[in-house]
CHARMM-style PDB file with segment names, atoms N, HN, CA, C and O in Angstrom:
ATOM      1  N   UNK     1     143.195 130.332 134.557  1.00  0.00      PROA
ATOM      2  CA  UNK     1     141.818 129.869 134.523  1.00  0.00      PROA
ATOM      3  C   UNK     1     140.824 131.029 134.498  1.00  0.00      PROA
ATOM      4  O   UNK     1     139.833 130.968 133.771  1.00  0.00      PROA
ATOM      5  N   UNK     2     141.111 132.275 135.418  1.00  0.00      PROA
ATOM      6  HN  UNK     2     141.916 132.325 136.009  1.00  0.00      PROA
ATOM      7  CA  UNK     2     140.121 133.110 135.585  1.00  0.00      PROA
ATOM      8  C   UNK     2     140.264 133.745 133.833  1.00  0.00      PROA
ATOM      9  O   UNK     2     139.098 133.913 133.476  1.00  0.00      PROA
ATOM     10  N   UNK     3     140.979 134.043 132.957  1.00  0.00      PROA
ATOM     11  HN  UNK     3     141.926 133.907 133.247  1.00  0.00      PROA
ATOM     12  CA  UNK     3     141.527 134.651 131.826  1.00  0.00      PROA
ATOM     13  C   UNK     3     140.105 134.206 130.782  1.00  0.00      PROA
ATOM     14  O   UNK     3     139.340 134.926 130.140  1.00  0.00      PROA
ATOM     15  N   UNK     4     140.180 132.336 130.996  1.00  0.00      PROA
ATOM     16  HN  UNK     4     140.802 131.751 131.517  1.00  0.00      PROA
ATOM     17  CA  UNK     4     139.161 131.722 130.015  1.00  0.00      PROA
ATOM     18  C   UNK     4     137.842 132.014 130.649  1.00  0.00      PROA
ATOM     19  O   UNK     4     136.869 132.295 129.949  1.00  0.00      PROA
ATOM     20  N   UNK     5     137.779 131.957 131.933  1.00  0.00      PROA
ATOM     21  HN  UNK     5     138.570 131.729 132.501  1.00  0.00      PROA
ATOM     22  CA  UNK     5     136.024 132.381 132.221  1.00  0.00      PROA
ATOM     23  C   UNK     5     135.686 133.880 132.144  1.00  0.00      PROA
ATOM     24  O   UNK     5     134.524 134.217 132.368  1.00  0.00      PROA
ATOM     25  N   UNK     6     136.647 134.834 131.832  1.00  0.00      PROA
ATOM     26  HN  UNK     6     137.592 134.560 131.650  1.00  0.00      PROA
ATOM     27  CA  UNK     6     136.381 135.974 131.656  1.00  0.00      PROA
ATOM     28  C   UNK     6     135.846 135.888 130.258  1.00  0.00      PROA
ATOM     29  O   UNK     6     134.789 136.403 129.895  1.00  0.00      PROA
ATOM     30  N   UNK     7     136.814 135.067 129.365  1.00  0.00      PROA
ATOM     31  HN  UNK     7     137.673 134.649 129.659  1.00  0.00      PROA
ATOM     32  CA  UNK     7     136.416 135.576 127.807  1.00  0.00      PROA
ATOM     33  C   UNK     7     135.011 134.594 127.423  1.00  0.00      PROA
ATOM     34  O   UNK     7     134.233 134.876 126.512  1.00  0.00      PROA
ATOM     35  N   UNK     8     134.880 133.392 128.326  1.00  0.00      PROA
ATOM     36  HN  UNK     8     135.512 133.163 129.067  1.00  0.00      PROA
ATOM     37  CA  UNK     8     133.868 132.927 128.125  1.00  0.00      PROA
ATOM     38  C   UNK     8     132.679 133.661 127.936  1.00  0.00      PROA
ATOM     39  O   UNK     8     132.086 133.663 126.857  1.00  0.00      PROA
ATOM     40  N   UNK     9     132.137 134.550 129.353  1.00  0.00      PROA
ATOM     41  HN  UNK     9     132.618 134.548 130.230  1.00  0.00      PROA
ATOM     42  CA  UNK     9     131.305 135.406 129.271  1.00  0.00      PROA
ATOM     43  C   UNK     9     130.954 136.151 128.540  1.00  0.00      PROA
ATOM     44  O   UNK     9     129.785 136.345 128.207  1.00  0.00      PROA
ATOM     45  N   UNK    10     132.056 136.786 128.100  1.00  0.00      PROA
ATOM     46  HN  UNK    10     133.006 136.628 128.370  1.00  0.00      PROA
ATOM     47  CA  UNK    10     132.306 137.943 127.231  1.00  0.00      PROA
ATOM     48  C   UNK    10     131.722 137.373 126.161  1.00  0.00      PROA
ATOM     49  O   UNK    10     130.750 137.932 125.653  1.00  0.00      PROA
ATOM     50  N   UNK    11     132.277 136.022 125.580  1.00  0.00      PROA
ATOM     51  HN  UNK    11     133.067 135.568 125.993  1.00  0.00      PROA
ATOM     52  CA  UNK    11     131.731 135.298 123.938  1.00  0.00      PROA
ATOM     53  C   UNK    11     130.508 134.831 124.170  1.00  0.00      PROA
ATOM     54  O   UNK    11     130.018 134.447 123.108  1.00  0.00      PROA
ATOM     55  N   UNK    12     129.745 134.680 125.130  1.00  0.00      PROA
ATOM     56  HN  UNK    12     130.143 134.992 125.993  1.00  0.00      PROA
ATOM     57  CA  UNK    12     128.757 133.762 125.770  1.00  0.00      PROA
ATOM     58  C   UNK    12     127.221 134.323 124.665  1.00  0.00      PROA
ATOM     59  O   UNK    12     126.495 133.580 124.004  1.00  0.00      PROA
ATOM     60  N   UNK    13     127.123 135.987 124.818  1.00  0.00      PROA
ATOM     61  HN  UNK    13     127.713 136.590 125.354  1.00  0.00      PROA
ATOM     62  CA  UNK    13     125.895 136.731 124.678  1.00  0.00      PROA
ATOM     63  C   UNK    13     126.142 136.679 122.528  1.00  0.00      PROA
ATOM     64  O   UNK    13     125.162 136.824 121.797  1.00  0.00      PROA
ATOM     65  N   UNK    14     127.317 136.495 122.062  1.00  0.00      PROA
ATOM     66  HN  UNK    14     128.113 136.377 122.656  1.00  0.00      PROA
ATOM     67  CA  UNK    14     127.694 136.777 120.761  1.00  0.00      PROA
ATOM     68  C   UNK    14     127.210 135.772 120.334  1.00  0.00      PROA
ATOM     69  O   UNK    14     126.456 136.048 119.400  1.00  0.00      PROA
ATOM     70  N   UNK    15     127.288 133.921 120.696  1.00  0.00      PROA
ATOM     71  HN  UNK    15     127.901 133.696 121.454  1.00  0.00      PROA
ATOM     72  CA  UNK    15     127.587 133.149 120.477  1.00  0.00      PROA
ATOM     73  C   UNK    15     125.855 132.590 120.932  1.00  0.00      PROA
ATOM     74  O   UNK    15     125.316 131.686 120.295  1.00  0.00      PROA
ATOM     75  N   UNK    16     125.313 133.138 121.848  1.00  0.00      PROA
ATOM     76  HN  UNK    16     125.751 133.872 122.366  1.00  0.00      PROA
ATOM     77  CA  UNK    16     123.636 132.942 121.740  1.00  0.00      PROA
ATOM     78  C   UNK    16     122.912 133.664 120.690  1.00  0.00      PROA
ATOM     79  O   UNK    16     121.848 133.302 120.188  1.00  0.00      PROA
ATOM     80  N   UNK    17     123.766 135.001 120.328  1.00  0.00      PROA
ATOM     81  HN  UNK    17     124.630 135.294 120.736  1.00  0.00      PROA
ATOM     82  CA  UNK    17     122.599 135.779 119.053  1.00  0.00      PROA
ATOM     83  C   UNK    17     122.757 135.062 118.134  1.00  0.00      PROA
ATOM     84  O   UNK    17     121.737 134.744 117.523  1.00  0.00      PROA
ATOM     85  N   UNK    18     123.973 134.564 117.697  1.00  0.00      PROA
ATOM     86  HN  UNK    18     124.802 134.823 118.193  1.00  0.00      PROA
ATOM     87  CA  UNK    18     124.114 134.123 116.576  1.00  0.00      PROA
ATOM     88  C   UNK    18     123.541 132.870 116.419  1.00  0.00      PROA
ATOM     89  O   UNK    18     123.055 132.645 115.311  1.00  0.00      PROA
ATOM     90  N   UNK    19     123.468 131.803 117.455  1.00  0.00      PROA
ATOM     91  HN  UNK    19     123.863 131.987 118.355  1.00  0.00      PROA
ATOM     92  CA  UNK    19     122.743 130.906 117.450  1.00  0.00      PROA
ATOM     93  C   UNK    19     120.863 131.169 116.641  1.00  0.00      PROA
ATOM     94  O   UNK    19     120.363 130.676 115.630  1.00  0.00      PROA
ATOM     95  N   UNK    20     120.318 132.127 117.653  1.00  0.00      PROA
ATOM     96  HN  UNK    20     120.725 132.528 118.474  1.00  0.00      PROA
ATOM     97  CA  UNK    20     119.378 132.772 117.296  1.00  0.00      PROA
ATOM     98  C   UNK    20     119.138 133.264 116.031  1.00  0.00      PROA
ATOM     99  O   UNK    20     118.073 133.023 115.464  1.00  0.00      PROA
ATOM    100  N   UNK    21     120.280 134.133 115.366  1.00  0.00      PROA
ATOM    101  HN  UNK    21     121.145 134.329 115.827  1.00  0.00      PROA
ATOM    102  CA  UNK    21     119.462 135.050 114.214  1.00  0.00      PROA
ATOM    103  C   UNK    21     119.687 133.745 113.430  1.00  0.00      PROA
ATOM    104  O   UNK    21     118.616 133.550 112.854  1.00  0.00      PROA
ATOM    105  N   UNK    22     120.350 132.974 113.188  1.00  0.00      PROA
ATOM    106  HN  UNK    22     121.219 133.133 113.656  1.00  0.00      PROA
ATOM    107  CA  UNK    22     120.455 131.580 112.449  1.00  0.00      PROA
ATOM    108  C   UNK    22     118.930 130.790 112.216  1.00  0.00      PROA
ATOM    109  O   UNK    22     118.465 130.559 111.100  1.00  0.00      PROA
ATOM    110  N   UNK    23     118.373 130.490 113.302  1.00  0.00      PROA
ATOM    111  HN  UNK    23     118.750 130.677 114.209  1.00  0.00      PROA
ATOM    112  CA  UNK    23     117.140 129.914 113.612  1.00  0.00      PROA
ATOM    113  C   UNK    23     116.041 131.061 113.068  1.00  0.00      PROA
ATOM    114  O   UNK    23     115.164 130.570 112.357  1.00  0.00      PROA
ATOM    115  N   UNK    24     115.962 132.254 113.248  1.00  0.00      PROA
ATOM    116  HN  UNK    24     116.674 132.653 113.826  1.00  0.00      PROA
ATOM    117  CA  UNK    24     114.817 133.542 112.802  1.00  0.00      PROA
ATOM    118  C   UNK    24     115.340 133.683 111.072  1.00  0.00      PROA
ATOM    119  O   UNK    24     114.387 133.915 110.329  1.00  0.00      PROA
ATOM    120  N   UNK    25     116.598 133.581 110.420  1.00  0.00      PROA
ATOM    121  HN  UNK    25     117.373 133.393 111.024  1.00  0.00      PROA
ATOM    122  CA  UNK    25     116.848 133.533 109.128  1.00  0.00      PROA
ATOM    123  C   UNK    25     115.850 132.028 108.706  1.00  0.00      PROA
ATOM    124  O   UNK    25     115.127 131.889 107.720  1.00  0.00      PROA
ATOM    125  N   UNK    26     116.051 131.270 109.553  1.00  0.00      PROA
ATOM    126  HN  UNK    26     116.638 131.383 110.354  1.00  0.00      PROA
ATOM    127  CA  UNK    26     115.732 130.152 108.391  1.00  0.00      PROA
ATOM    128  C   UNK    26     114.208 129.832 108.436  1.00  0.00      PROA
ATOM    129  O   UNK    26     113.680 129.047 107.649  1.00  0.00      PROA
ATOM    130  N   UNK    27     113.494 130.550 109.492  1.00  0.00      PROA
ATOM    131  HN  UNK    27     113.923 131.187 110.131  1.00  0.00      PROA
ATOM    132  CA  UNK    27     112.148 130.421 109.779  1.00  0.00      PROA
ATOM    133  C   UNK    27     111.883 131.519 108.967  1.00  0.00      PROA
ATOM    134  O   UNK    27     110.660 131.640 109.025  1.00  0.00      PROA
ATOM    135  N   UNK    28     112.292 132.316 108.304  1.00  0.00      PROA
ATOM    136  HN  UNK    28     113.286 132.218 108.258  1.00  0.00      PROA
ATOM    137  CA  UNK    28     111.884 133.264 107.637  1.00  0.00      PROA
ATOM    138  C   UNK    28     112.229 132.820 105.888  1.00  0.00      PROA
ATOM    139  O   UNK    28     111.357 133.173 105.095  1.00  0.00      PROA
ATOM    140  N   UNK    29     113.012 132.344 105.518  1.00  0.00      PROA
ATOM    141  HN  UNK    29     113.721 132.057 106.162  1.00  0.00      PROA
ATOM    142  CA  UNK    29     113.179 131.512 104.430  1.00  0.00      PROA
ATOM    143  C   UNK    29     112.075 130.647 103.874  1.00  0.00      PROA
ATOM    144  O   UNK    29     111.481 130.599 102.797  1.00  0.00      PROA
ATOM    145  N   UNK    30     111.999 129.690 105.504  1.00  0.00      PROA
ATOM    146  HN  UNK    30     112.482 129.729 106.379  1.00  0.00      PROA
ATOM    147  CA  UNK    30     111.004 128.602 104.769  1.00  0.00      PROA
ATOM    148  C   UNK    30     109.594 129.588 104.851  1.00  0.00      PROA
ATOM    149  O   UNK    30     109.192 129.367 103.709  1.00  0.00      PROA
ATOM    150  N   UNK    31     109.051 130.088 105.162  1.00  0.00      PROA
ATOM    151  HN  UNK    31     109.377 130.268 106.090  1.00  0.00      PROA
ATOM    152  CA  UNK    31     108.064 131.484 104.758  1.00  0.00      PROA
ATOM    153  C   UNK    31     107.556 131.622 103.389  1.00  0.00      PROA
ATOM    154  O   UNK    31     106.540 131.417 102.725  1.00  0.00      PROA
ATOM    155  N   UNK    32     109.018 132.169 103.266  1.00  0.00      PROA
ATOM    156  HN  UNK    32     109.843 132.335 103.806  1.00  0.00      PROA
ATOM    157  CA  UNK    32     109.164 133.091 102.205  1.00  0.00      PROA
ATOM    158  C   UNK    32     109.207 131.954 101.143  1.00  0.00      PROA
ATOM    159  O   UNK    32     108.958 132.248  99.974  1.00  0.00      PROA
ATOM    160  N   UNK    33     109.463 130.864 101.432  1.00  0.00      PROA
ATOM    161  HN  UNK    33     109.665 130.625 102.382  1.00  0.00      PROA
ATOM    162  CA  UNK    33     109.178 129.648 100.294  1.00  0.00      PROA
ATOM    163  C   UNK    33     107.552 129.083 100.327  1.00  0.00      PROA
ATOM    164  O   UNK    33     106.901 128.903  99.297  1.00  0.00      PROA
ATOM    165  N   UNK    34     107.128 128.885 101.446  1.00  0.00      PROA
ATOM    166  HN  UNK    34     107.656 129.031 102.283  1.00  0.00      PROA
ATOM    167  CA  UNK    34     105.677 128.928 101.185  1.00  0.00      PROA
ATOM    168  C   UNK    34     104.943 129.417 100.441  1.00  0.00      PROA
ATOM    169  O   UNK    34     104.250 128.948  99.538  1.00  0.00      PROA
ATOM    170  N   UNK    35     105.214 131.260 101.149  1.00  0.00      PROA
ATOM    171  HN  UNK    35     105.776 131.641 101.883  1.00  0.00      PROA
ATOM    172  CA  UNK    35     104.501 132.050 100.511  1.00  0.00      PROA
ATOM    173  C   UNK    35     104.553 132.374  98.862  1.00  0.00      PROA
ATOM    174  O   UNK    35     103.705 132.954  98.185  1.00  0.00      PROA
ATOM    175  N   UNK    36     105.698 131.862  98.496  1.00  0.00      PROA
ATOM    176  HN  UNK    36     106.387 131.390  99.046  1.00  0.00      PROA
ATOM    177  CA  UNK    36     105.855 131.345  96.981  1.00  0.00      PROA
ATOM    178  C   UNK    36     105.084 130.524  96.453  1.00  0.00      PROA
ATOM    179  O   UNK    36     104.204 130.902  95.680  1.00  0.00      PROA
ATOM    180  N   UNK    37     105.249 129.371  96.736  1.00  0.00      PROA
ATOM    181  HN  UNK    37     105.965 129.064  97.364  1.00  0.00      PROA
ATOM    182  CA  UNK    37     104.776 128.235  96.710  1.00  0.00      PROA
ATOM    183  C   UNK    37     103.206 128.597  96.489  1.00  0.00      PROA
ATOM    184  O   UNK    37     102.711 128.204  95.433  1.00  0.00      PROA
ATOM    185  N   UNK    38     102.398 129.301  97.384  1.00  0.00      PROA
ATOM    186  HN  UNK    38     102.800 129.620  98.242  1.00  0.00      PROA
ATOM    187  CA  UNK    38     101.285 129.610  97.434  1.00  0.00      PROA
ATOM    188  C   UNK    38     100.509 130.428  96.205  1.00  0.00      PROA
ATOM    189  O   UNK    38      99.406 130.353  95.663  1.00  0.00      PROA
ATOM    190  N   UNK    39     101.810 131.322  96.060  1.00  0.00      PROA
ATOM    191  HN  UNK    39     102.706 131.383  96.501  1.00  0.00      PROA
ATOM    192  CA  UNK    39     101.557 132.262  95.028  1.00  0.00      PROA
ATOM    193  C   UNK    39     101.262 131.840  93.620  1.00  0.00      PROA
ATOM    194  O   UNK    39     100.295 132.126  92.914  1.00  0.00      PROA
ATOM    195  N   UNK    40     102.329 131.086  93.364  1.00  0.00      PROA
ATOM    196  HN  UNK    40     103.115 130.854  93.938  1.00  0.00      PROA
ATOM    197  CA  UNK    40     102.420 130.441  92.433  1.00  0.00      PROA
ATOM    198  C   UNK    40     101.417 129.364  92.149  1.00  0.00      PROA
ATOM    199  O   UNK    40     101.042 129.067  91.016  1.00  0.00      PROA
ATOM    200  N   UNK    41     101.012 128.802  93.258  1.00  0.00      PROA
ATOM    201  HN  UNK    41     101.317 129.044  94.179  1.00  0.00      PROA
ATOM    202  CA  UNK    41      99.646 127.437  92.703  1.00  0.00      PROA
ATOM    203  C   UNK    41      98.507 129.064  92.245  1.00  0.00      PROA
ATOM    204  O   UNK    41      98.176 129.437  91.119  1.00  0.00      PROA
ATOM    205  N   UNK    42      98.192 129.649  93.502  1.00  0.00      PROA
ATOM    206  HN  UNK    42      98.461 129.346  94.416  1.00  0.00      PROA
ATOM    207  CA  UNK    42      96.977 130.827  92.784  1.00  0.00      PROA
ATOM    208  C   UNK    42      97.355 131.041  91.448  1.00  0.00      PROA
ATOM    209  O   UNK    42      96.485 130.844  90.600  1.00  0.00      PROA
ATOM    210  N   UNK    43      98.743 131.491  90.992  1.00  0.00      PROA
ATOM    211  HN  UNK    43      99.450 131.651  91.681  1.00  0.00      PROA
ATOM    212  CA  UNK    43      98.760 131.907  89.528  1.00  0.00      PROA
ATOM    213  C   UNK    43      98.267 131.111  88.842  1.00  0.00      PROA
ATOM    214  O   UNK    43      97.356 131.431  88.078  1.00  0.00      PROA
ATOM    215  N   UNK    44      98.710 129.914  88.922  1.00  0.00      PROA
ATOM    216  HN  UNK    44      99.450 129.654  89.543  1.00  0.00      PROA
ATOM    217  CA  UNK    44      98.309 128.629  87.836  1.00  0.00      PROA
ATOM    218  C   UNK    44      96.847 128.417  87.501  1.00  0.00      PROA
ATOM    219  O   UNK    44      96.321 128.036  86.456  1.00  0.00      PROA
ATOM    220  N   UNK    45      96.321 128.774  88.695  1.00  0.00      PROA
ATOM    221  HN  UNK    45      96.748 129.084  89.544  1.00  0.00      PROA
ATOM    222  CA  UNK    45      94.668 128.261  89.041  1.00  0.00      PROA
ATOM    223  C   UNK    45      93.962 129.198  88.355  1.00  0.00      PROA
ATOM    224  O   UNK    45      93.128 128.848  87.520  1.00  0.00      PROA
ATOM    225  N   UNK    46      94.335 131.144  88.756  1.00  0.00      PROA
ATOM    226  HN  UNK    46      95.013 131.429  89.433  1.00  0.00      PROA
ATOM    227  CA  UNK    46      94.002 132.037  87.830  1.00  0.00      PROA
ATOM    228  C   UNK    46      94.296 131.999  86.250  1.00  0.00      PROA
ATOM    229  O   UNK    46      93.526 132.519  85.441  1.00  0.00      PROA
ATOM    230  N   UNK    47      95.195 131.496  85.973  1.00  0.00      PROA
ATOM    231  HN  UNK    47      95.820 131.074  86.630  1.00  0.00      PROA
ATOM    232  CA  UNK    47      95.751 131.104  84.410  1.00  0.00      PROA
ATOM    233  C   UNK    47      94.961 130.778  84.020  1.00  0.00      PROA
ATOM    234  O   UNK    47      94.312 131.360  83.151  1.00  0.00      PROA
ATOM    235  N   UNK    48      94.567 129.096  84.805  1.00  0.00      PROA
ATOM    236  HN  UNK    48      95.094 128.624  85.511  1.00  0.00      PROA
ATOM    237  CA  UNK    48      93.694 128.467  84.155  1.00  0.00      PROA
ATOM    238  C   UNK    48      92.206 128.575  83.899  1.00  0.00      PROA
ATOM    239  O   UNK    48      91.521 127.911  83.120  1.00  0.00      PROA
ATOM    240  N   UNK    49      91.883 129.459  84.639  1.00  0.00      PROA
ATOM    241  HN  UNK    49      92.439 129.998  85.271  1.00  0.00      PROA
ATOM    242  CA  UNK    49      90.339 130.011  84.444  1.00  0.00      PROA
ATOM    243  C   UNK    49      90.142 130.792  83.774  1.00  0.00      PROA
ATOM    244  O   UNK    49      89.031 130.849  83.248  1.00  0.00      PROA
ATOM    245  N   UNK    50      91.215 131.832  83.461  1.00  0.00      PROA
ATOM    246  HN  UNK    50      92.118 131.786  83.888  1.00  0.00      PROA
ATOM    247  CA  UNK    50      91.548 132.509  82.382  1.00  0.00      PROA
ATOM    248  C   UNK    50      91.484 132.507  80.660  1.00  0.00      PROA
ATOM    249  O   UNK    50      91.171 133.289  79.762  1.00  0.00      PROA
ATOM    250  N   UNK    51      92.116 130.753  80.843  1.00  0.00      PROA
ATOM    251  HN  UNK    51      92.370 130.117  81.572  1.00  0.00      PROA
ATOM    252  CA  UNK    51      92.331 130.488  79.870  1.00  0.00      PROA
ATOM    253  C   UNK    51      90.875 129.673  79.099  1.00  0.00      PROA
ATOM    254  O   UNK    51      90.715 129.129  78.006  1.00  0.00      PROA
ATOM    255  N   UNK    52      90.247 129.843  79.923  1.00  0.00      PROA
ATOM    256  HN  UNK    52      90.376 130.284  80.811  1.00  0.00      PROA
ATOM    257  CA  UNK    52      88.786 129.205  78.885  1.00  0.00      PROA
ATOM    258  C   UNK    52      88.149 129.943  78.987  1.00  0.00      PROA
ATOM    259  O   UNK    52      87.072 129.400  79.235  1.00  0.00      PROA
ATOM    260  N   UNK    53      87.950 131.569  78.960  1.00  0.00      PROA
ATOM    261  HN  UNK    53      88.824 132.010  78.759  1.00  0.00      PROA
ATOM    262  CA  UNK    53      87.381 132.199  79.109  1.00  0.00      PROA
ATOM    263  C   UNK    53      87.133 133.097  77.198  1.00  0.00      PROA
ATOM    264  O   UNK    53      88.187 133.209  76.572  1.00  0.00      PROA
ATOM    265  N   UNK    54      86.322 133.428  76.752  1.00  0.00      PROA
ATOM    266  HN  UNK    54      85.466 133.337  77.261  1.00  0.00      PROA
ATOM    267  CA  UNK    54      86.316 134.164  75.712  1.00  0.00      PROA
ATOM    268  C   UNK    54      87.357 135.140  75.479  1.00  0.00      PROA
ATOM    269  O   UNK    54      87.660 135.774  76.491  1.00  0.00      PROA
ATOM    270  N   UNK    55      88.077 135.478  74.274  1.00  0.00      PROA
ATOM    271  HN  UNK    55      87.831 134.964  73.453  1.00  0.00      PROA
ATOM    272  CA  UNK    55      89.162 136.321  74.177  1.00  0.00      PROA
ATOM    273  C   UNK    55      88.418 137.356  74.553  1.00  0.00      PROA
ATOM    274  O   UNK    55      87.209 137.188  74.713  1.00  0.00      PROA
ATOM    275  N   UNK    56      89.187 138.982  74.821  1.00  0.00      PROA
ATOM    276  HN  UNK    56      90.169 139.119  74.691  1.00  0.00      PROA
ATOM    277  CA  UNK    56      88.804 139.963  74.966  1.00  0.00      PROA
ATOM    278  C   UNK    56      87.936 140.520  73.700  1.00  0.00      PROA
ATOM    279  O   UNK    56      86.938 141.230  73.820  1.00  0.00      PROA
ATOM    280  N   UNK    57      88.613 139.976  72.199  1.00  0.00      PROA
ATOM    281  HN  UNK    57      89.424 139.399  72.101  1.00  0.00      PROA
ATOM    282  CA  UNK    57      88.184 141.275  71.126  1.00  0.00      PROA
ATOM    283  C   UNK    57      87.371 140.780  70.445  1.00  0.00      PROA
ATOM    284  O   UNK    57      86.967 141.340  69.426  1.00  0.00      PROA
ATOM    285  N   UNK    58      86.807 139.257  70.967  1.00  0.00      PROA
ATOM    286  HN  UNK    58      87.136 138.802  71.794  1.00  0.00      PROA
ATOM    287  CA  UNK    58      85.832 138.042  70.056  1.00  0.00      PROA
ATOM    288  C   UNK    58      84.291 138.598  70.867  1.00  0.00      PROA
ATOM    289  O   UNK    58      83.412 137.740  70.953  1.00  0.00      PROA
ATOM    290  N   UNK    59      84.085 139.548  71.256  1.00  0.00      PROA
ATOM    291  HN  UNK    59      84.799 140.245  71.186  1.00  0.00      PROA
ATOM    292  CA  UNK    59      82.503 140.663  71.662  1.00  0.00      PROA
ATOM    293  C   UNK    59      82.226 141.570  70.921  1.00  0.00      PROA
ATOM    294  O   UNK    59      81.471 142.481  71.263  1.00  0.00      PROA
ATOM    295  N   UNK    60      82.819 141.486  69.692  1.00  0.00      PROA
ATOM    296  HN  UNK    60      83.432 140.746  69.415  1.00  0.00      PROA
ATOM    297  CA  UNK    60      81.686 142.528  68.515  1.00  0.00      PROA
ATOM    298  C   UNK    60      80.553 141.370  68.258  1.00  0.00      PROA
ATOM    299  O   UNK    60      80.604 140.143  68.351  1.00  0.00      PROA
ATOM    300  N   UNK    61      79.476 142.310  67.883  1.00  0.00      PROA
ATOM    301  HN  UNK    61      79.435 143.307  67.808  1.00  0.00      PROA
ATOM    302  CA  UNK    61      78.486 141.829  67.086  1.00  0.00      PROA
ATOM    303  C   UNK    61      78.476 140.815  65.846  1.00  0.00      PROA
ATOM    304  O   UNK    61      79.453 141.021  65.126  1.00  0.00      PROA
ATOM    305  N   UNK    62      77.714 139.858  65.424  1.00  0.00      PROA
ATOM    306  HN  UNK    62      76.921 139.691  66.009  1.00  0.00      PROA
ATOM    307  CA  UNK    62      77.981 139.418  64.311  1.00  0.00      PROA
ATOM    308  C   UNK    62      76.558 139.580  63.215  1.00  0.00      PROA
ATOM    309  O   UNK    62      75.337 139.534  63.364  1.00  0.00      PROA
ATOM    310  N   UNK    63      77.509 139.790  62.062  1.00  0.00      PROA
ATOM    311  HN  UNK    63      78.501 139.827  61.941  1.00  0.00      PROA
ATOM    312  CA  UNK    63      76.635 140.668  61.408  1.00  0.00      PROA
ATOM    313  C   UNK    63      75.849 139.300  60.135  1.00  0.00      PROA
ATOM    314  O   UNK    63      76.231 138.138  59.998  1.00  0.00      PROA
ATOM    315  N   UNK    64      75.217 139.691  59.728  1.00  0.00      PROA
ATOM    316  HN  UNK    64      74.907 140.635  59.839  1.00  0.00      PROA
ATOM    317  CA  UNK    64      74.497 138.510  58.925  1.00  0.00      PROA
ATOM    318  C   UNK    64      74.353 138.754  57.474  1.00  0.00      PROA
ATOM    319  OT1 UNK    64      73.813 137.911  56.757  1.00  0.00      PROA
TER     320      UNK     64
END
């Protein structure tokens, strides 16, 4: 009996990190999917304002 509460202990501190870095990986995932998520609507939004905007090379003069 004393054999298993020795190794218990011993596995006890391995078996809480890992619990842990499990939970800090996946809170950092869904993040990192937000912060996508986020990125990506701004792109669209910049696109689109972009896109009705006068071309760059249509600002010469027009001549008569």
């Amino acid at each position: 009996m004393i054999p298993l509460l020795v190794g218990a202990m011993i596995l006890t501190p391995y078996v809480v990190s890992t619990v842990v870095l499990r939970i800090v990986r996946k809170a950092e995932a869904e993040r990192a999917r937000e912060d996508e998520a986020a990125n990506a609507s701004a792109d669209l939004s910049r696109a689109s304002s972009l896109s009705h905007a006068a071309p760059a090379g249509d600002n010469a003069p027009v001549r008569a």
